[in-house]
C-alpha positions in Angstrom: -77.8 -176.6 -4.2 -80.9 -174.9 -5.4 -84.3 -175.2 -3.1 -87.2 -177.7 -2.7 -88.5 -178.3 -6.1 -92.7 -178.3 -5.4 -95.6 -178.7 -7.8 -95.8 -181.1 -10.1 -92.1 -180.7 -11.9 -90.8 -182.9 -9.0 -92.6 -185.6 -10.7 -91.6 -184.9 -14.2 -87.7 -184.8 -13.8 -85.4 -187.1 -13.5 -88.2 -190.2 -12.6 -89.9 -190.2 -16.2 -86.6 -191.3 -18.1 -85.8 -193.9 -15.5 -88.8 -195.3 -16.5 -87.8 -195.3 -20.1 -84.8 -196.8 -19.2 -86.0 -199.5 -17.5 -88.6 -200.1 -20.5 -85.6 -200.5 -22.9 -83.6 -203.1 -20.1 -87.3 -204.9 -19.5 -87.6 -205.1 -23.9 -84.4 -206.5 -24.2 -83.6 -208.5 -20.8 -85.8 -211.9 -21.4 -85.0 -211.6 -25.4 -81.1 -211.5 -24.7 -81.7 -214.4 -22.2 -83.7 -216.8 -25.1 -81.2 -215.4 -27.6 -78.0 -216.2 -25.2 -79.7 -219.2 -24.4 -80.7 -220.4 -28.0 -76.7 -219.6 -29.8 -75.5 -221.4 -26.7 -77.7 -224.3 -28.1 -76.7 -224.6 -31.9 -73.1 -222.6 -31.8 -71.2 -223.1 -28.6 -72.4 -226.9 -27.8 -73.8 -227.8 -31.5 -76.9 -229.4 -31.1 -79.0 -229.6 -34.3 -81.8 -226.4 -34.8 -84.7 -228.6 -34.6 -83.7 -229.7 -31.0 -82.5 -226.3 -30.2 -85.9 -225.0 -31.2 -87.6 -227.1 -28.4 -86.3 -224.3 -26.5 -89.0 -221.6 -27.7 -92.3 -223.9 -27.3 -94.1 -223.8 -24.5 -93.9 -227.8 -23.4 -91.4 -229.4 -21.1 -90.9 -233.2 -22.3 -87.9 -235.2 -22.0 -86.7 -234.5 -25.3 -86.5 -230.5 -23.7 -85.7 -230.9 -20.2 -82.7 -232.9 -21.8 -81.6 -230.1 -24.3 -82.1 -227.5 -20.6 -80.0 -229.9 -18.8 -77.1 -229.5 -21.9 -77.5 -226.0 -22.3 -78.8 -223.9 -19.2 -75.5 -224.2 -17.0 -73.3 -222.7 -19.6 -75.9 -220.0 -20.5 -75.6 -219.3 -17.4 -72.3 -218.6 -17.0 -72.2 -216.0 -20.1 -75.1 -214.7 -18.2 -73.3 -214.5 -15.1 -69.8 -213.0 -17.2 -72.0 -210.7 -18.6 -72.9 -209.3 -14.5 -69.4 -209.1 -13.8 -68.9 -206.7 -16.2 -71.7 -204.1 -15.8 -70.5 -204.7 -11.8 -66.8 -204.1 -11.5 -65.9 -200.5 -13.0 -69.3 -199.0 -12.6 -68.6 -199.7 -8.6 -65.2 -198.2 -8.7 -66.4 -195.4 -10.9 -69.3 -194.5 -8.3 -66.5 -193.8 -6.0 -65.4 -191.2 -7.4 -68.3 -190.0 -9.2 -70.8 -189.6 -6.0 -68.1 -186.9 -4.2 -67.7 -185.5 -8.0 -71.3 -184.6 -8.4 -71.8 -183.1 -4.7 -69.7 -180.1 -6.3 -70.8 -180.5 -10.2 -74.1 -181.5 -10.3 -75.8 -184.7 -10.6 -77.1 -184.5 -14.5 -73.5 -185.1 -16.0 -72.8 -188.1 -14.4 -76.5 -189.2 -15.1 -76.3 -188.4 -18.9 -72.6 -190.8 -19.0 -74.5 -193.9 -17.6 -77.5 -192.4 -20.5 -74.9 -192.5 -23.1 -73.1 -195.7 -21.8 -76.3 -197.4 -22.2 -77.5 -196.4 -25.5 -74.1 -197.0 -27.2 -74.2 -200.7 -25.8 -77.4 -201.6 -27.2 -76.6 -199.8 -30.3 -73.8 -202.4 -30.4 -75.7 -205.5 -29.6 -78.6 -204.3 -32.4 -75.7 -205.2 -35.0 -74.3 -207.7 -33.5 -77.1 -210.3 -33.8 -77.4 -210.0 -37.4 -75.2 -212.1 -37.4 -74.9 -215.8 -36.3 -71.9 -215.5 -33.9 -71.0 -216.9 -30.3 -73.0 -215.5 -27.6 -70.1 -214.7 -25.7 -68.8 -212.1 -28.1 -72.5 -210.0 -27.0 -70.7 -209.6 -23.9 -68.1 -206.8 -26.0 -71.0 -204.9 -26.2 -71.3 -204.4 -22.9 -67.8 -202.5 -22.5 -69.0 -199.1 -23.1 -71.9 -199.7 -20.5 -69.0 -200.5 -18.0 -67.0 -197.8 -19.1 -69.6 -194.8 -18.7 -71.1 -196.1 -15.5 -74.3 -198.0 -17.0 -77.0 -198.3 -14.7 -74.8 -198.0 -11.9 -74.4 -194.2 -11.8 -77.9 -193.2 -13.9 -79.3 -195.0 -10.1 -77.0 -193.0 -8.0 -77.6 -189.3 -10.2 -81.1 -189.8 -10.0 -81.8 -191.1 -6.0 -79.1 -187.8 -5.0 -81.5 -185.2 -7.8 -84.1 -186.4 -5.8 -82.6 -186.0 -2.4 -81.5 -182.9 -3.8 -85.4 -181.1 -4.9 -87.3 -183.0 -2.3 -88.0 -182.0 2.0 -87.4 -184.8 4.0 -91.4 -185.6 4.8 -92.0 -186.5 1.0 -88.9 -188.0 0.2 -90.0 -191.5 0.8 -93.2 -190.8 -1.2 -91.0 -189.2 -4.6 -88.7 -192.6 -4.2 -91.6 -194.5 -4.3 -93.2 -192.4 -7.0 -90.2 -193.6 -9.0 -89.6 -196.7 -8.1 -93.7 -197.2 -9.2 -92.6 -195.5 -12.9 -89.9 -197.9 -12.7 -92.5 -200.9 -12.1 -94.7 -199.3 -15.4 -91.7 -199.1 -17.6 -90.8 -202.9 -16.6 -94.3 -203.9 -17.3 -94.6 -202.1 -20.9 -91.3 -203.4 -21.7 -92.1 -206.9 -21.0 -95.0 -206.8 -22.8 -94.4 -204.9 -25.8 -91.0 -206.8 -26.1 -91.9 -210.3 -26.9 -94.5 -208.8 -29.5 -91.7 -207.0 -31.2 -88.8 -210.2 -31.9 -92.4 -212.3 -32.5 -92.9 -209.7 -35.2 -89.3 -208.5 -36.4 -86.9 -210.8 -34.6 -83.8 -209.8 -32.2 -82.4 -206.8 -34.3 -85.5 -205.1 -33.9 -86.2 -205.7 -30.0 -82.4 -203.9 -29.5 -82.2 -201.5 -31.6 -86.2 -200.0 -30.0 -84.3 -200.4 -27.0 -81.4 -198.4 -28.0 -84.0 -195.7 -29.4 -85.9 -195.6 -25.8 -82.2 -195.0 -24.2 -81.7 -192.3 -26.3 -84.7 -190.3 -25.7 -84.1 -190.7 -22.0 -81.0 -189.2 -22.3 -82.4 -186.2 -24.3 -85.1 -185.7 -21.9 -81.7 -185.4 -19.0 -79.5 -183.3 -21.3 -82.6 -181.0 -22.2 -85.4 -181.2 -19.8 -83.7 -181.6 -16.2 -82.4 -178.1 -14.4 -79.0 -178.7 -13.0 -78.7 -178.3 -8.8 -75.3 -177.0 -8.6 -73.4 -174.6 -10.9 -69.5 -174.6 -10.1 -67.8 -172.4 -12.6 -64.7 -174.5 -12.4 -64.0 -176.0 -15.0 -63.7 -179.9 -15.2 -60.6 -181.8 -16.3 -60.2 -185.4 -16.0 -58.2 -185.1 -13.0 -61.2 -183.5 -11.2 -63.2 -186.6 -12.0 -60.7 -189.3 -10.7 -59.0 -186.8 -7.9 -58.5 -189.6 -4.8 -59.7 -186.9 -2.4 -62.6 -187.5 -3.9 -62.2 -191.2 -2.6 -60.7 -189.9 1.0 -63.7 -187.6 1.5 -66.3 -190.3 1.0 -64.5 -193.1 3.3 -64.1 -190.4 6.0 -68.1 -189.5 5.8 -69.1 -192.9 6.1 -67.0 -194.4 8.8 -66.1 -190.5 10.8 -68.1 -190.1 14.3 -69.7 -187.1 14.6 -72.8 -186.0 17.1 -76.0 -186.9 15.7 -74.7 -189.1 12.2 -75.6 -192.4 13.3 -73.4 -194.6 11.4 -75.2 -198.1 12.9 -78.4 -196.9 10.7 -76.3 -195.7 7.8 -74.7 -199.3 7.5 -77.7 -200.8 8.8 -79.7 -199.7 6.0 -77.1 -199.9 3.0 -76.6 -203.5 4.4 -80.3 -204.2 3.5 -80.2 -202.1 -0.1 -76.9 -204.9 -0.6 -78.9 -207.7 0.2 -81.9 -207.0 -1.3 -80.0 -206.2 -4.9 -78.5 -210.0 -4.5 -81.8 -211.4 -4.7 -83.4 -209.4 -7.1 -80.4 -209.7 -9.7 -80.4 -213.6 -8.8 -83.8 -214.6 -9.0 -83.7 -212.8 -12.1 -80.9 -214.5 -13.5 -82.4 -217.5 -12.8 -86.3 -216.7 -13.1 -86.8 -217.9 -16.9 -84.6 -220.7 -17.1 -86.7 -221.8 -13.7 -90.0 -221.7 -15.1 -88.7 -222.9 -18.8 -87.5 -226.3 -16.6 -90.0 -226.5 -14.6 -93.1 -225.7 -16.0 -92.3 -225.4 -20.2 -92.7 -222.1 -20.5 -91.4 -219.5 -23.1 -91.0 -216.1 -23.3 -94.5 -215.0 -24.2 -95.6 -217.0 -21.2 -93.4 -215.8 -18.9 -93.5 -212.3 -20.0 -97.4 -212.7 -19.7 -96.6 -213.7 -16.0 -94.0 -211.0 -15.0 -96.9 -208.1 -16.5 -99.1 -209.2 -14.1 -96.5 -209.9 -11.4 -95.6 -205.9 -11.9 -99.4 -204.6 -11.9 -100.1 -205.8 -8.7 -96.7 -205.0 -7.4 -97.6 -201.6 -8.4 -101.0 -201.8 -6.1 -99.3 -202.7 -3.5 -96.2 -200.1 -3.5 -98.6 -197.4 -4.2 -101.4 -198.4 -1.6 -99.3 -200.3 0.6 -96.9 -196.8 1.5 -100.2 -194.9 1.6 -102.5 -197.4 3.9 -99.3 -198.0 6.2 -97.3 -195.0 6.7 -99.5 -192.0 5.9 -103.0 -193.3 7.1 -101.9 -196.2 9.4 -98.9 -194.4 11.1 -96.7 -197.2 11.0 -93.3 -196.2 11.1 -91.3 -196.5 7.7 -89.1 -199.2 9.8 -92.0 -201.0 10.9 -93.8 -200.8 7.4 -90.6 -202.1 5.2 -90.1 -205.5 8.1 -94.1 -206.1 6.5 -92.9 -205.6 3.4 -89.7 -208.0 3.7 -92.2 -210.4 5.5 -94.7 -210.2 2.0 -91.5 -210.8 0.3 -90.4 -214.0 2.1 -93.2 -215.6 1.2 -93.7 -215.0 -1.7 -90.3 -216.9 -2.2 -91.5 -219.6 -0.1 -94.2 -220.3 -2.4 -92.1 -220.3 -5.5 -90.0 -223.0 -4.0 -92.3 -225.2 -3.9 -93.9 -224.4 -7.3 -95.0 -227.3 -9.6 -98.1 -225.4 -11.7 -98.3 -222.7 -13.3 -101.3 -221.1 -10.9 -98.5 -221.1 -7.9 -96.6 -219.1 -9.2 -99.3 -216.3 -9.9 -100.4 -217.2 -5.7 -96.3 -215.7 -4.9 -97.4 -212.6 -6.8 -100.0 -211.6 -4.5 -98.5 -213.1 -2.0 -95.3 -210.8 -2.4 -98.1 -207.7 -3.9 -96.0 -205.6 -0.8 -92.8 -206.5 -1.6 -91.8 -203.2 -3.3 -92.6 -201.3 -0.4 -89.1 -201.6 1.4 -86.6 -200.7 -1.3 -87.9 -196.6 -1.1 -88.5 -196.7 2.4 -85.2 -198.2 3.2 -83.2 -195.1 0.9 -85.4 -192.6 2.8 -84.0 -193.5 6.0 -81.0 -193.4 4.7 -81.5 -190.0 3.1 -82.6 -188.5 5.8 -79.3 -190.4 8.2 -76.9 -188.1 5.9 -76.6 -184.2 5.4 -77.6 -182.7 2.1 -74.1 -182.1 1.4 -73.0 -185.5 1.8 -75.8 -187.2 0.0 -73.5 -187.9 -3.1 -70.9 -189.5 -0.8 -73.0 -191.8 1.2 -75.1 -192.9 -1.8 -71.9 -193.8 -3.6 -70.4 -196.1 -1.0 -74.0 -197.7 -1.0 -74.6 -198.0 -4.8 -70.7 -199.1 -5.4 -70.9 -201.8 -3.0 -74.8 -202.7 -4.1 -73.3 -202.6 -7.7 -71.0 -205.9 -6.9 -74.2 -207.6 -5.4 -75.6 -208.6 -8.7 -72.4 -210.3 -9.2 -72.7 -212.3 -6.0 -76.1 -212.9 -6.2 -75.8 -214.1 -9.9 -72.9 -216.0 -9.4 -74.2 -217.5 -5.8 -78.2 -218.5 -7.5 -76.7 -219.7 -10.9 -74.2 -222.3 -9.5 -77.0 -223.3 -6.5 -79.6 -223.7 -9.7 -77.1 -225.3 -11.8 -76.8 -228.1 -9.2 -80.1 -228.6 -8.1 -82.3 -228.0 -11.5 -85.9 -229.5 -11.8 -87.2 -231.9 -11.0 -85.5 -231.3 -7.8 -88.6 -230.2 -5.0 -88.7 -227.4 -3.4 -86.0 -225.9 -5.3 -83.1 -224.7 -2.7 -82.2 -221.6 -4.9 -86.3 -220.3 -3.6 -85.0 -221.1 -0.3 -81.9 -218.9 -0.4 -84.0 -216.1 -0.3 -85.9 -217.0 2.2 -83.1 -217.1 4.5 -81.5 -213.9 3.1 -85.2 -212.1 3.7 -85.0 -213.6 7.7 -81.7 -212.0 7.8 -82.9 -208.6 6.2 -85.9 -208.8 8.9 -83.6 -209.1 12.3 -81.7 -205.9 10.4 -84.8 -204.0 10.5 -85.9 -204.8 13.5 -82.6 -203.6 15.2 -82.9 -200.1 12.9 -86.6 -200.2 14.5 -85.1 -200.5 17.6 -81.7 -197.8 17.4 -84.1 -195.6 16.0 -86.5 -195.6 18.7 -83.9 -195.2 20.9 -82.3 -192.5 19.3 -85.8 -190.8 19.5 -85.1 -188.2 16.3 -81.6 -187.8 14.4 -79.6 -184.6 14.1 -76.8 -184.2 11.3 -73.6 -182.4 11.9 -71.8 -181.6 8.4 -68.7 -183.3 8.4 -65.8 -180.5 7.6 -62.4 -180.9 6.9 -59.4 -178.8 6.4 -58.1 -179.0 3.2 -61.4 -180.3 2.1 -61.9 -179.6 -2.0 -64.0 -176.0 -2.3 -67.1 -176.1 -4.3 
């Protein structure tokens, strides 16, 4: 591995594409919902255009909470399908592809999930020319699954990092990207909705596909690699099962100083807190359309500001807590999961619009955890196994949107407004309790544990870099 990256490169690497990235998911993500939504309407269940059209304006009379009731439960299934695929082989992929890149290098595997990307919204950019079932949208996702998707562009990017980084300013650099990650979200949501207003769905993926592209030219061109093997790579290199062998024995192996109650501790609460965010997603529009009438502009409108003063408080809240306050990063992410909580609390028992602006600031410190949480985690590991660790983490977090879709669409499905509070709010509250008595017992090992000391796992026979 080469050094510490310092200056300001560190900041211009591997986090500026992510951001891009996420702009292109954040354009497309609420159109492909109100498009999946809309064809399940007038081509899976029939219903006339007019009615179907009730389904963009903001208003939520009978006449549209009766069209939801028809339609939002098998949206929501291709929605949920649709998971399942960008889940399963990116998870199994990881696997192997974590190990892989300790020895090759991180940016390969980062410009597959690139690639992956790009060609699937290329796809889906032709695809809704036409007027065809929503569930054939969902072939479009095969080369997503194939190349790793988002999957492996997250683990590449969190082990570059680990890689360029000391351990005192890793949990600042993951925030740093994880804030990018908040402004891409926030440009995409708003330019989005002004593009398919102006130029329809075509338009929205295909700018998405272009952003993807230039991410992954900005990888392949711009980002220095942090291993050179000379060995050449062959497929059997990338799928080798000792590959596999070395990752399960680095995560579950007791050695002096690895700690493996923190390690699991902390990928535990990365799991849980991808189940929520990949549910409440799944289920944040189709909530608000039911309950309050809105449409995408409006909900777009609310999700910008949602991000801005997310933003405030990841930036502010890491600085005011850990570096001026001197709050530990385990006592600093239980505030944040305690921000978080209620925020969900108060969405549960939303009936107007101005509540659910109140769980945005109510949640502003929410962000704060998910950086602080790899950190520790990071810093649990040595640099020579980051790639392993962070792929049994990321492979297992990759099936949580699966759950977590599957678990908040059939909960919603059942208990739809007018139902008050709505359960599926509730669920999170319980899962943020749970994520709360975690981080309190990491709080806890850790203080006991006083500092951690990492002995390099070595095996005979193990593969030469």
């Amino acid at each position: 591995m080469e050094g510490v990256i310092t200056g300001w490169k560190r900041y211009a690497l591997v986090q500026p594409p992510m951001m891009v990235l996420i702009c292109a998911q954040a354009i497309s993500s609420n159109i492909l919902t109100d498009l999946i939504v809309y064809r399940t309407c007038t081509i899976t269940l029939g219903i006339n255009k007019t009615e179907c059209l009730l389904l963009h304006e903001t208003n939520n009379s009978a006449e549209t909470l009766k069209v939801d009731t028809q339609v939002q439960p098998k949206a929501s299934l291709i929605l949920m399908t649709k998971i399942v695929i960008e889940s399963i082989i990116p998870a199994l992929l990881s696997l192997f592809l974590g190990p892989w890149s300790d020895i090759y290098g991180r940016k390969p595997i980062m410009l597959s999930g690139y690639i992956g990307i790009t060609l699937s919204y290329f796809i889906i950019s032709f695809m809704t020319v036409w007027d065809i079932s929503p569930w054939f949208l969902l072939i479009a996702y095969i080369p997503y699954a194939c190349l790793g998707g988002f999957c492996i562009v997250l683990l590449g990017t969190i082990c570059y990092i680990s890689d360029i980084t000391s351990e005192q300013e890793r949990g600042w650099q993951l925030a740093w990207m994880d804030a990018l990650i908040s402004v891409g979200y926030l440009t995409g949501i708003l330019v989005g909705p002004e593009i398919f207003q102006a130029y329809g769905y075509t338009v929205v993926f295909a700018s998405a596909t272009i952003c993807c592209m230039l991410a992954g030219l900005h990888i392949c061109f711009l980002v220095p690699k942090t291993t050179y093997n000379t060995d050449s790579v062959t497929i059997k290199s990338l799928f080798d099962v000792r590959l596999v062998r070395q990752l399960i024995n680095t995560c579950t192996k007791k050695r002096d100083g690895f700690n493996r109650y923190i390690v699991w501790c902390c990928t535990a609460i990365i799991i849980l807190k991808v189940l929520i965010m990949e549910g409440e997603m799944t289920v944040g529009f189709l909530f608000v359309n039911a309950r309050l009438g809105w449409d995408v502009n409006k909900y777009s409108i609310y999700m910008a500001v949602n991000v801005i003063i997310s933003i405030f408080g990841l930036i502010f809240g890491i600085k005011l807590l850990v570096t001026y306050g001197g709050f530990s990063e385990e006592a600093a992410a239980i505030l944040s999961s305690f921000s978080s909580l209620c925020g969900s609390l108060v969405q549960s028992f939303t009936f107007k619009s101005w509540h659910m602006y109140l769980a945005a600031v109510v949640q502003m410190f929410g962000g704060i955890a998910g950086p602080l949480i790899r950190a520790i985690l990071s810093k649990s590991v040595p640099s020579g196994d980051t790639g392993k660790v962070f792929s049994m983490t990321i492979s297992i977090e990759t099936l949580a949107p699966f759950i977590g879709a599957s678990l908040y669409s059939m909960i919603y499905s059942y208990f739809m407004p007018p139902i008050y509070p709505l359960p599926v709010w509730l669920l999170s509250v319980a899962i943020y309790i749970a994520i709360i008595i975690i981080l309190i017992n990491v709080l806890i090992q850790h203080v006991k544990s006083n500092s951690i000391r990492h002995t390099p796992l070595i095996e005979n026979g193990e593969l030469s870099s």
